[in-house]
C-alpha positions as a Markdown table, in Angstrom:
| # | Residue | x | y | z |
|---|---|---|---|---|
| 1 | Unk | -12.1 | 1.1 | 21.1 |
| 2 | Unk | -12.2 | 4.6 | 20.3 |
| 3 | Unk | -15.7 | 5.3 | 21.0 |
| 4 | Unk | -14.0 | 4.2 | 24.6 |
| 5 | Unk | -11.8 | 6.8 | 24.6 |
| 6 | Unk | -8.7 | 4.6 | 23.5 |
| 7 | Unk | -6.4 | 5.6 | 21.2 |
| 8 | Unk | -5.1 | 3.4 | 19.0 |
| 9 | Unk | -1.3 | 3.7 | 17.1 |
| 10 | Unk | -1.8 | 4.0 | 13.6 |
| 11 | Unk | 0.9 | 0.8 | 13.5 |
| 12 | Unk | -1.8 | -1.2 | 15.0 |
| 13 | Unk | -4.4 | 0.1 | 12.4 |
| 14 | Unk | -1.7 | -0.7 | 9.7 |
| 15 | Unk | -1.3 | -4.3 | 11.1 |
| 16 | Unk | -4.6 | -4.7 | 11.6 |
| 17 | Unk | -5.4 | -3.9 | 8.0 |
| 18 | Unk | -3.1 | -6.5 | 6.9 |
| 19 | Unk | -4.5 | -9.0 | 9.2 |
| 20 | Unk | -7.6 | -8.5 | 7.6 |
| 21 | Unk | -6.8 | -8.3 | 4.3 |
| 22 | Unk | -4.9 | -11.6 | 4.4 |
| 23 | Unk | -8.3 | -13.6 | 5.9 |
| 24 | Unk | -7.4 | -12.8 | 9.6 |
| 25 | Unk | -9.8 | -11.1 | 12.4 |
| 26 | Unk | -7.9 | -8.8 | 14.3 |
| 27 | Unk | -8.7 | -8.7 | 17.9 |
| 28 | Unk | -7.6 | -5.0 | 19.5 |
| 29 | Unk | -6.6 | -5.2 | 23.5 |
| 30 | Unk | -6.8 | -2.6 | 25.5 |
| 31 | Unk | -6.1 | -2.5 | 29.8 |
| 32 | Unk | -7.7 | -0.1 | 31.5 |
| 33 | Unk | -8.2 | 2.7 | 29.0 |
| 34 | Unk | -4.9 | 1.9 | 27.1 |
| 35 | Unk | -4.0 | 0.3 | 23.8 |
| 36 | Unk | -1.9 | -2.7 | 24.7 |
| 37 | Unk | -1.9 | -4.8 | 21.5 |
| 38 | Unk | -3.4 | -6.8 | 18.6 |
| 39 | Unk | -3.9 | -10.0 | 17.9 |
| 40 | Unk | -5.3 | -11.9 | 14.9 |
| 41 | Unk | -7.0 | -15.4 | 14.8 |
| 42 | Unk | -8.2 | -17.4 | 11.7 |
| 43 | Unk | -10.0 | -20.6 | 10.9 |
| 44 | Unk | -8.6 | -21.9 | 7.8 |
| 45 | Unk | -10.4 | -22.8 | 4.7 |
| 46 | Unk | -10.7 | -26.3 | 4.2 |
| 47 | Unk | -8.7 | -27.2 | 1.1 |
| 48 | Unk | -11.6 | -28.6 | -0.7 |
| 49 | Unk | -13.6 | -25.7 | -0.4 |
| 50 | Unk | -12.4 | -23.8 | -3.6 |
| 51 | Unk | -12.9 | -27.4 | -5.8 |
| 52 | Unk | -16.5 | -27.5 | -3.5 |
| 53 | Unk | -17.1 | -23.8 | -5.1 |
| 54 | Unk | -16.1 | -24.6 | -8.1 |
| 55 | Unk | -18.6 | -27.5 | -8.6 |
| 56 | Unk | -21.4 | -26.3 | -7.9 |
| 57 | Unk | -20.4 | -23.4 | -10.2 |
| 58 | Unk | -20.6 | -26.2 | -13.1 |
| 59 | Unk | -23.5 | -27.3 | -12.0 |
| 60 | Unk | -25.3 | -23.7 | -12.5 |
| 61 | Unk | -25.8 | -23.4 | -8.8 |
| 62 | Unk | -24.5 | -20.0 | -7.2 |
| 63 | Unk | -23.2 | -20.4 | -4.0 |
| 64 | Unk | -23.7 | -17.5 | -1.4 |
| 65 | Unk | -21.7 | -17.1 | 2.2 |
| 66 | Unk | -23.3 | -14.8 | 4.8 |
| 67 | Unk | -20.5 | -14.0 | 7.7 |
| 68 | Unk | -20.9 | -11.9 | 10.3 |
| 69 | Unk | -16.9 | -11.2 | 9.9 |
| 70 | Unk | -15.3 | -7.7 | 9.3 |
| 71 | Unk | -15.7 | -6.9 | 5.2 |
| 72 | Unk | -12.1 | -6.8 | 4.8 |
| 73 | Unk | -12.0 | -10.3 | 6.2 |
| 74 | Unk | -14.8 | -11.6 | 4.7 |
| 75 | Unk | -13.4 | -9.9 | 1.0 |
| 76 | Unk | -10.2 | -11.8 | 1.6 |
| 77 | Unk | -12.5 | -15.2 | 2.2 |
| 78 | Unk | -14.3 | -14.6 | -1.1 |
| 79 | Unk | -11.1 | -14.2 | -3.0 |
| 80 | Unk | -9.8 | -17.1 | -1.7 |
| 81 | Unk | -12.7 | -19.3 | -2.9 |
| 82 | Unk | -13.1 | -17.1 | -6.1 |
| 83 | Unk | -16.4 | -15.4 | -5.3 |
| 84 | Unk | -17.5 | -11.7 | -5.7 |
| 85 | Unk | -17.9 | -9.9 | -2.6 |
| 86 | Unk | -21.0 | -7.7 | -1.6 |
| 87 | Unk | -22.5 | -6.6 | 1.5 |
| 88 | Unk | -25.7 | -5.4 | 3.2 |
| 89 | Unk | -27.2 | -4.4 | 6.3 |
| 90 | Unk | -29.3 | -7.0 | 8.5 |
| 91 | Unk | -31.0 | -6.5 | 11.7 |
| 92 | Unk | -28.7 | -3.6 | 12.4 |
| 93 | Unk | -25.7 | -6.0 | 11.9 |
| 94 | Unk | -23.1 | -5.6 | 9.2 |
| 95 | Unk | -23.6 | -9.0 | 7.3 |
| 96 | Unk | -21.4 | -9.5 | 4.6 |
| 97 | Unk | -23.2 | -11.6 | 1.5 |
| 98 | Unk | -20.7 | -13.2 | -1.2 |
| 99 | Unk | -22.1 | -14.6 | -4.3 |
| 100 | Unk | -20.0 | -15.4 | -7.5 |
| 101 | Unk | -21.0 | -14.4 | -11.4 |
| 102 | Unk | -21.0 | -16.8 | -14.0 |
């Protein structure tokens, strides 16, 4: 938004932050040129998917998740299933690549 020429209340980055950090995207709306609010969506883990982890952990296998997701989102994600959080660069796309040590 910024490189648009929107300015954007540091509130919003605040909340935005906190969306992030708590496994949220946050969506930033703007109307013609102006900062008119944030929003944040999720798609909830599926319960098993920590036990899932877990497993395969046991089973000497080291599971990997490649998002396309923000790094703070994708860093709450890992937490959440108990993996270790890195990321790279990928076709000039921020790719974020979670792996867990055993």
């Amino acid at each position: 938004m910024t490189e648009n020429g929107v300015t954007i209340p540091p509130e919003a980055e605040a909340f935005l932050i906190d969306l992030e950090s708590n496994a949220k995207t946050g969506i930033l709306v703007a109307y013609d040129g102006d900062f008119v609010g944030l929003m944040g969506i999720t798609d909830p883990l599926k319960r098993e998917a920590a036990v899932v982890v877990e497993g395969l952990k046991k089973l000497g296998v080291h599971p990997v998740m490649l998002t396309g997701d923000n790094w703070r989102t994708a860093q709450a994600v890992a937490k959440e299933v108990r993996l270790v959080f890195m990321s790279f660069f990928l076709s000039f796309a921020i790719y974020s690549f979670i792996s867990f040590t055993c």
